[in-house]
C-alpha positions in Angstrom: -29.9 9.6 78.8 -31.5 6.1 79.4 -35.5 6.7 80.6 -39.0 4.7 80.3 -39.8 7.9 78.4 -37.4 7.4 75.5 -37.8 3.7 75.6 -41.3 4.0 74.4 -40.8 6.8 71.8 -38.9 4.4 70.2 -40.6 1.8 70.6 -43.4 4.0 69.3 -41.6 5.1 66.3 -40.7 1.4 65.5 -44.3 0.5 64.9 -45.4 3.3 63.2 -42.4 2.1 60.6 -43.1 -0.9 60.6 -47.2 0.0 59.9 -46.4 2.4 57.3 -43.9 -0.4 55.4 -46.9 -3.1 56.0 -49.2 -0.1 54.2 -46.8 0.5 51.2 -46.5 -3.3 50.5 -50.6 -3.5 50.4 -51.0 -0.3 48.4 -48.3 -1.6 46.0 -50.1 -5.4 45.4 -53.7 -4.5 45.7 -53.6 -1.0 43.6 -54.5 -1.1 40.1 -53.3 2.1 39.3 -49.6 2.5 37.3 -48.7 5.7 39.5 -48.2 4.1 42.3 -45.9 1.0 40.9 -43.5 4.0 39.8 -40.1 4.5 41.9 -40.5 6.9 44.4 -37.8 9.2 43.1 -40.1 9.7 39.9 -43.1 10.4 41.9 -41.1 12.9 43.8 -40.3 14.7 40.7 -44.2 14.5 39.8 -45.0 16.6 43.1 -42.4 19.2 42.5 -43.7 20.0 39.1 -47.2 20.2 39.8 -49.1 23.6 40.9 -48.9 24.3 45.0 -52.4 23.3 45.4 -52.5 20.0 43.2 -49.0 19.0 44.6 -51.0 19.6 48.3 -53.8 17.0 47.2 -51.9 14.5 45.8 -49.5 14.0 48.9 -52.9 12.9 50.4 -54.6 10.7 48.2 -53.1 7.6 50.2 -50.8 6.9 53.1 -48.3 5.5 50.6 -47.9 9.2 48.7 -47.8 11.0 51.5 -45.0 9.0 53.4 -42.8 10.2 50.0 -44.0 13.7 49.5 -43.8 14.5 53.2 -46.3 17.0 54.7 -44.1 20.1 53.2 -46.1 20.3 50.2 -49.4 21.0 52.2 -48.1 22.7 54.8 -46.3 25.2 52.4 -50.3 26.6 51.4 -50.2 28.2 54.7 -47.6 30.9 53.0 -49.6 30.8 49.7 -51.9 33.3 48.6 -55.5 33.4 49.4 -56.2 32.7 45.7 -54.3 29.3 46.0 -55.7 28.6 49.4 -59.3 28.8 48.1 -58.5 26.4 45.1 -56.7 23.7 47.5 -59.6 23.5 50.1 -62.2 23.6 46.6 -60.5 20.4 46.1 -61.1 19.0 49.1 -64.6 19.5 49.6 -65.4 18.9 45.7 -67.2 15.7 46.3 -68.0 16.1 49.8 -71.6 17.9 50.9 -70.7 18.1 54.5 -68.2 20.7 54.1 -67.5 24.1 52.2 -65.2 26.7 51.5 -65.7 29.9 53.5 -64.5 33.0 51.5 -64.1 35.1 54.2 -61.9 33.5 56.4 -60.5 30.5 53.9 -61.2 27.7 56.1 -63.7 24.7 55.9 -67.0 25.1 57.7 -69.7 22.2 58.2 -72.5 23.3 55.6 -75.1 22.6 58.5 -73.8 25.2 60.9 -75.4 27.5 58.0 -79.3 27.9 59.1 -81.9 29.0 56.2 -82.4 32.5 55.6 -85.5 32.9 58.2 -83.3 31.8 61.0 -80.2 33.1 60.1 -80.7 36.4 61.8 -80.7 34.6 65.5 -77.2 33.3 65.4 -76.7 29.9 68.1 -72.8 30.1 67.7 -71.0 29.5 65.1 -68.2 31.2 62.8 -69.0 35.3 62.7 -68.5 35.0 59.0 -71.5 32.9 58.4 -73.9 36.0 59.7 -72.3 39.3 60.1 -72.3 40.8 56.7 -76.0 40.1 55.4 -79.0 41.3 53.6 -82.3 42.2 55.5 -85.5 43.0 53.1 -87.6 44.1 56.2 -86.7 45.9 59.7 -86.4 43.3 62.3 -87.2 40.6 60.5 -85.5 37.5 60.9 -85.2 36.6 57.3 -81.9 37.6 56.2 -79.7 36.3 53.4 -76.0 35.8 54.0 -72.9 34.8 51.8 -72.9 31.4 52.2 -76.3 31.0 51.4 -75.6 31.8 48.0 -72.7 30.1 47.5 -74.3 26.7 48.8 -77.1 27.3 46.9 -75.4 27.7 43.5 -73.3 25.1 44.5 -76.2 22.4 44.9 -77.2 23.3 41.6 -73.8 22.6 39.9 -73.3 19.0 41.6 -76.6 18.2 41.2 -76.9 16.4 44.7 -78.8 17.9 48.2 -77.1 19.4 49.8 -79.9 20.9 52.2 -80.1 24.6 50.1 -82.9 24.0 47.3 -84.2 27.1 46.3 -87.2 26.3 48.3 -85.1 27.4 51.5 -85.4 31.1 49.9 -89.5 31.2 50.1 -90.4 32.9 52.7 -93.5 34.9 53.5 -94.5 36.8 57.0 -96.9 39.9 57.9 -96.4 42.2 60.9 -99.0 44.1 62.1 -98.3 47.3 64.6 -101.6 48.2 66.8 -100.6 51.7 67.7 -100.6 52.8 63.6 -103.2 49.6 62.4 -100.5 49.4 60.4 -100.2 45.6 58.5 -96.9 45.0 56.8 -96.3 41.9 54.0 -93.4 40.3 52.8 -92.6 37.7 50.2 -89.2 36.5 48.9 -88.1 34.0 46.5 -85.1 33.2 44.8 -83.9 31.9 41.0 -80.9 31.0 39.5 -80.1 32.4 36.1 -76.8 32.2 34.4 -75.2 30.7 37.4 -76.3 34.2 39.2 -78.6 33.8 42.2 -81.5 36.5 41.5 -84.4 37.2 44.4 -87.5 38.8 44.0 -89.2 40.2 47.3 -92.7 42.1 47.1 -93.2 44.3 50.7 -97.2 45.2 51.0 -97.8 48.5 53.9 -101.1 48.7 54.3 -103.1 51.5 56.5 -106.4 53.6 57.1 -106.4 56.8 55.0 -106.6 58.3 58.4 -103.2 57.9 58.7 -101.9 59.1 55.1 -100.4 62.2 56.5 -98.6 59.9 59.5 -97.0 57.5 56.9 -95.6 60.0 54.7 -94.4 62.2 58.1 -93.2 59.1 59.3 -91.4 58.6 55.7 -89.7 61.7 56.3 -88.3 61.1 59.6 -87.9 57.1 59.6 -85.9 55.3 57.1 -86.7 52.1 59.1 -90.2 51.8 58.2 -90.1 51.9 54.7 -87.3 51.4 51.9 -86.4 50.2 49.0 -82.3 49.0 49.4 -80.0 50.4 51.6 -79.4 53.6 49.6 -82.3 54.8 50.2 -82.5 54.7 53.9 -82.0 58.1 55.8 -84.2 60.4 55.6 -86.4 59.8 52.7 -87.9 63.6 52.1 -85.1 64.5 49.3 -85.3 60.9 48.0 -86.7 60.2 44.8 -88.9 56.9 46.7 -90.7 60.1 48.7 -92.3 61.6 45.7 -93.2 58.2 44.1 -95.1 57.6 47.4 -96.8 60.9 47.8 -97.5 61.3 43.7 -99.2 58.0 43.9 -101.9 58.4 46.8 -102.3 61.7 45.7 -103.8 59.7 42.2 -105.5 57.3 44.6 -107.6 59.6 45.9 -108.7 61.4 42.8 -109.7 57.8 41.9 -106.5 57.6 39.0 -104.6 54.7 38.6 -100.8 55.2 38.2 -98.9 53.2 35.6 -96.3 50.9 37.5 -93.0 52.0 36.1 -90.0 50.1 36.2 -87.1 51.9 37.9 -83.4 50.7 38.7 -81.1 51.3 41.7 -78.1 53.7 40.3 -76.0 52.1 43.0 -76.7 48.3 43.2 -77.8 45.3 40.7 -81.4 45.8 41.7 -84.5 47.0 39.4 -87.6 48.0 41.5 -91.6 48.9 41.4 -93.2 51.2 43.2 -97.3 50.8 43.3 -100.4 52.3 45.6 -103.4 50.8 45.8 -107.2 51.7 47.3 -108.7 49.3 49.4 -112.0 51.8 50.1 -112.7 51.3 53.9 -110.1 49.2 54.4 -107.4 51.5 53.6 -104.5 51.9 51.2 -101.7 49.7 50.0 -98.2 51.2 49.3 -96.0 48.0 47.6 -92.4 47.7 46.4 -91.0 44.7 44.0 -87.5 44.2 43.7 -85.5 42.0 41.8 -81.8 41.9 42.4 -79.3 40.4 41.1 -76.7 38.9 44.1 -73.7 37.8 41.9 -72.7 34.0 41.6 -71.4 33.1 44.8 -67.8 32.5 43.8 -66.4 35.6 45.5 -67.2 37.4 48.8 -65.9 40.5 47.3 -68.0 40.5 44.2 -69.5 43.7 43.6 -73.0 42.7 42.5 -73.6 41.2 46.7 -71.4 44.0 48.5 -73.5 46.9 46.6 -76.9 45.2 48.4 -76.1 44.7 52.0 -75.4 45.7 55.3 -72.0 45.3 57.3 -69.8 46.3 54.1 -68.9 49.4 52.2 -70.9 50.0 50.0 -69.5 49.6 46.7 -70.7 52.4 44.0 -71.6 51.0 40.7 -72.8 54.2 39.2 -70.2 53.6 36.0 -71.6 50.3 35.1 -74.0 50.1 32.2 -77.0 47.8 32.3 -80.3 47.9 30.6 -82.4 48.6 33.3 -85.4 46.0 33.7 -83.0 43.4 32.5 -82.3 41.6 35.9 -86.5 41.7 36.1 -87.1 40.5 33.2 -84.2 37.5 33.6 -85.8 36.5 36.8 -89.6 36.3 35.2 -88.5 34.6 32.4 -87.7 31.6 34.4 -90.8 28.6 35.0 -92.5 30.1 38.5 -94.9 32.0 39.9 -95.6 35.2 37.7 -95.1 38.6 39.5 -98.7 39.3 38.3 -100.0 35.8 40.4 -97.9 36.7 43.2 -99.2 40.3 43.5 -103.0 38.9 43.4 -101.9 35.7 45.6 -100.3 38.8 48.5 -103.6 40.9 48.3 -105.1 37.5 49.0 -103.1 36.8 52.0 -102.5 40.4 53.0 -106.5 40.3 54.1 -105.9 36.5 55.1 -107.3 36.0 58.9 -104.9 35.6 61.6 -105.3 35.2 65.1 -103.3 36.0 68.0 -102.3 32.2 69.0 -99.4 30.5 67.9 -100.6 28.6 64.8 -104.3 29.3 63.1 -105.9 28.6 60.1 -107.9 31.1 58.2 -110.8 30.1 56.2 -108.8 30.6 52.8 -107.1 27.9 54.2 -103.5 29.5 54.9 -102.0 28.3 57.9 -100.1 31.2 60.1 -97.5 30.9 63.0 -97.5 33.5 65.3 -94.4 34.8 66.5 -93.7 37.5 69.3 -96.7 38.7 69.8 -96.8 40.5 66.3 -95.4 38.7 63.8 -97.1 35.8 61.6 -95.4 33.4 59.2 -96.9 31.3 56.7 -96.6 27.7 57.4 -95.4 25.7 54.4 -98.2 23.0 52.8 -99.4 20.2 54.8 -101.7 20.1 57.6 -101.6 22.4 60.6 -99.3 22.0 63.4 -101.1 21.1 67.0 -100.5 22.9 70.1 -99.6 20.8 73.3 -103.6 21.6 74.3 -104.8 20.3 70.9 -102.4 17.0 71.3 -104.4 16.6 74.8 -107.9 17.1 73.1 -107.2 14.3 70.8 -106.5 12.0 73.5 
């Protein structure tokens, strides 16, 4: 039937002939590569021969190939497995740093929808993938570590450009303090990458009047929250093997002893761990944990080195793989940093660093603290301090 409708459909369909012939006949004169010059019955036989992914890519390296292939040979990764899925979006995003591969859901993602660890735990949209499943190294903190963070990290390191995850985005250091139990809590976390294996190293400081011994180890026993090493430990913590490090400890502390640190190792994850007390006199005590874990090399959501660590997964039991323990410590202190000796005495330092209940302040060792929610600080990075809007008034 004759209509205005079809009339312009064809019309329509004329033109985008004609453009695509126009677009051949440029490709064909101003192209210096051979392929192209080849008849297009040849370069069909090309596509069929190559692997479902590669024959994907190369029907859309220019107009001109994919008016011969057709669209089939991309579509047809829709009915492919995940495994050749995976490789045909690697391809696409190869040389492009706006984009990655996620391995949950196989699909692209923008990489700056993927906030840095301290903000990832306060999600503002975005796929669920990029924050559900994620490790936490303090209760309610808001530093958490998820998937992609590893993979983009590991993957700025291989291309060599920025792609906005240097391993800087993994420092991080905040106190909390709780009135009701004078209770001041430290944590510090970095990150290496050895082997093509992203490796973190987090030191947590609890430090309390020896008033309250007896409440922290009660507290132990009833409150997995308030202090653990990985998620293995958390229940109740009065059979655990962490309760009797804790208790053996101050129990030295107080008969003026000093414990030798031993190095343990986590029979159920990639993670090797110190447990340390120390007397602080009037002050109080200190009960600290370091942990070095090993969080696998990014290439596979389901590798069993990141699903034994966190949260959201089952856990995965690794109690049949052999590893030398103090080997996943001793391959992130190898690397050029900050020793785990210096850090210790630079967390003391800060643990005893002045803060203030105002939203930034600078105490006179010169760290600079944001407060956050009434009773939370984080350190600032380096630079000078951040003015309120009063300040900014002041000035003027």
């Amino acid at each position: 039937m004759f209509s205005l409708r079809n009339v312009r459909r064809s019309l329509g369909n004329l033109i985008l002939t004609t453009q695509i012939r126009h677009d051949i006949e440029v490709v064909q004169e101003q192209t210096p590569s051979q392929l192209l010059l080849l008849p297009p019955e040849i370069i069909l036989v090309i596509g069929r021969m190559l692997p479902a992914q590669s024959s994907a890519c190369f029907s859309l390296c220019c107009r001109y190939l994919y008016h011969i292939l057709g669209s089939e040979s991309w579509k047809s990764i829709r009915s492919e497995t995940p495994d050749v899925q995976i490789a045909f979006l690697s391809c696409l995003v190869e040389y492009d740093s706006d984009y990655f591969v996620c391995l949950d859901c196989i699909r692209l993602h923008r990489t700056n929808i993927v906030k840095w660890p301290r903000l990832a735990a306060s999600p503002t949209g975005g796929p669920r993938c990029i924050w559900f499943a994620s490790l936490r190294f303090l209760f309610l903190s808001n530093y958490r570590i998820s998937f992609p963070h590893i993979q983009l990290a590991i993957k700025q390191q291989s291309c060599g450009t920025d792609i906005g995850f240097p391993l800087d985005a993994f420092q991080h250091l905040e106190v909390e303090y709780d009135r009701s139990y004078k209770k001041t809590t430290l944590l510090s976390v970095d990150a290496q990458i050895v082997s093509n294996e992203f490796l973190m190293r987090s030191q947590t400081w609890v430090l309390l009047p020896w008033s309250h011994r007896d409440d922290f180890i009660e507290e132990l026993a009833h409150e997995y929250w308030s202090f653990n090493i990985c998620i293995h430990t958390r229940g109740r913590l009065k059979d655990s093997p962490v309760m009797d490090l804790v208790k053996s400890g101050l129990d030295i502390l107080e008969d003026h002893g000093r414990r030798h640190a031993q190095i343990l190792t986590c029979p159920c994850c990639w993670m090797d761990y110190v447990l340390d007390a120390r007397d602080f006199g009037e002050r109080g005590f200190a009960v600290l944990v370091t942990r070095w874990m090993n969080l696998g090399a990014g290439l596979d959501s389901a590798d069993a080195k990141w699903k034994s660590l966190i949260i959201g997964r089952n856990p995965v039991d690794v109690r049949d793989i052999r590893r030398d323990p103090g080997d996943i410590r001793t391959g992130f202190e190898d690397q050029a940093g900050l020793s785990v000796e210096a850090l210790t005495a630079d967390n003391e330092r800060k643990l005893f660093s002045r803060r203030q209940f105002r939203r930034i302040s600078r105490g006179r060792d010169g760290c600079v603290w944001k407060w956050d929610r009434g009773w939370r600080w984080y350190l600032a990075p380096s630079g000078p301090a951040e003015k309120s809007f009063w300040q900014c008034l002041a000035d003027e």
